[in-house]
C-alpha positions in Angstrom: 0.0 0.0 0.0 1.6 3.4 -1.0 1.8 6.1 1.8 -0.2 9.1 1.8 1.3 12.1 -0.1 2.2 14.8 2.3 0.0 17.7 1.4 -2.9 15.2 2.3 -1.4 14.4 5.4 -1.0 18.2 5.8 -4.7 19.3 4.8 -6.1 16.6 6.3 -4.5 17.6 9.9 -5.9 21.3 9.0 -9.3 20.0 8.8 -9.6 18.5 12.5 -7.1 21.3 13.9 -9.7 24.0 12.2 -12.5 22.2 13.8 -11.3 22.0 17.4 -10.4 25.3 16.9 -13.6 26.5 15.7 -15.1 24.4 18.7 -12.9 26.0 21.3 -14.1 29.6 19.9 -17.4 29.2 19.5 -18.9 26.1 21.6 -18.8 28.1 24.7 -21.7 30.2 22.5 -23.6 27.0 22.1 -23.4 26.2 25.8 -24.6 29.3 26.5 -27.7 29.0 24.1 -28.3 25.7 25.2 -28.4 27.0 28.9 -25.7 24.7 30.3 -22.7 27.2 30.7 -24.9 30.0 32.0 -23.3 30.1 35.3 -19.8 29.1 34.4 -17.1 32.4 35.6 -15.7 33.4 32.3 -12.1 31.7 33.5 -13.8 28.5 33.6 -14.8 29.1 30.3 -11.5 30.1 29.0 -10.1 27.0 30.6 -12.5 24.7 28.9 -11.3 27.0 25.7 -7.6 26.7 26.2 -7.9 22.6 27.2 -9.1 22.3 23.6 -7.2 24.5 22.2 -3.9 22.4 22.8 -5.6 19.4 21.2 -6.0 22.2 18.3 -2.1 23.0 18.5 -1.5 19.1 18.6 -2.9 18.8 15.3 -1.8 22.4 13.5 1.9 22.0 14.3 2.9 18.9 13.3 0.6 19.9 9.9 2.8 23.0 9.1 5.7 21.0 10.0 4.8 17.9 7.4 3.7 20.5 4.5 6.4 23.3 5.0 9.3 23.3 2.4 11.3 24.2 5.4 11.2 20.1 6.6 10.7 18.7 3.0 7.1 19.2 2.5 5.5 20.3 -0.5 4.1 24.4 0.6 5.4 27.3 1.5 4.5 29.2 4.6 2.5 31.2 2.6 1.0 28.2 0.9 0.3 26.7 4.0 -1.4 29.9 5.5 -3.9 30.7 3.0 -4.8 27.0 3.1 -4.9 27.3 6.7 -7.2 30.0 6.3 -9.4 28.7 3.8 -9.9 25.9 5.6 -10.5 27.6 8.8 -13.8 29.4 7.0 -15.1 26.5 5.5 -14.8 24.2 8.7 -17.0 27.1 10.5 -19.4 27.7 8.0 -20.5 23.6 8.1 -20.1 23.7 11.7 -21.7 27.1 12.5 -24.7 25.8 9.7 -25.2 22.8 11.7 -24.6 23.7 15.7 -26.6 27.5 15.1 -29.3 27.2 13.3 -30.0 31.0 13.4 -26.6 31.7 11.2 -27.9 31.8 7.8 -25.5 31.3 5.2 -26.0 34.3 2.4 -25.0 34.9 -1.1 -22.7 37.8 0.0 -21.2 34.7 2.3 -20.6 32.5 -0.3 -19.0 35.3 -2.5 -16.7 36.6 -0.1 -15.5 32.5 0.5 -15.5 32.3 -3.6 -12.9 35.4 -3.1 -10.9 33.5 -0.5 -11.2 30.2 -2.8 -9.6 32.7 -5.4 -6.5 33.7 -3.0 -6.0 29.9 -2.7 -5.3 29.5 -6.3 -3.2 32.6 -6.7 -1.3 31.5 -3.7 -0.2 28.5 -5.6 0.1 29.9 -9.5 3.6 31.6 -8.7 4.9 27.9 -7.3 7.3 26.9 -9.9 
């Protein structure tokens, strides 16, 4: 069986870094609508935050560090930032869609992330 290619390895560890990320942003806005964090002191919350923030970090580093250039992977840091990026909107738009049901996705939404989409490619047309 042949080994994954490295940017998949890299995107891939994007994907579940972006969502624990988005999770440890925004969840504490979901226990709050869902009336379970309502009495929480705002450290508690930040602690809950921060706890899955380094399961966030535990994915995200060793990401850049398989896709940069700088360790034999196959993006630049800018590369790997605007993927990083992209992927960070997407991941809370299908998240936010499904955990907030009150966060309409719009057409001026979609064209801004068609815009980001855009930098994506650009990032990667000066490559060679």
């Amino acid at each position: 069986m042949q080994a994954m290619p490295k940017s998949l390895i890299t995107v891939l560890m994007l994907v579940v870094s972006n969502v624990l990320m988005t999770f440890a942003w925004y969840g504490n806005l979901k226990l709050q609508e869902m009336k379970i964090s309502t009495d929480w002191p705002l450290f508690l919350i930040i602690l809950a935050s921060w706890g899955l923030a380094f399961f966030e970090y535990c994915f995200m580093i060793p990401a850049n560090r398989i896709g940069s250039q700088i360790t034999g992977g196959p993006f630049s840091l800018m590369q790997l930032k605007i993927i990083q990026e992209a992927l960070s909107l997407l991941v809370f738009t299908v998240v936010v869609s499904f955990m907030f049901k009150n966060e309409p996705v719009r057409w001026n939404h979609l064209v801004s992330f068609g815009f980001i989409l855009l930098a994506v490619v650009f990032a990667f047309l000066g490559k060679r």
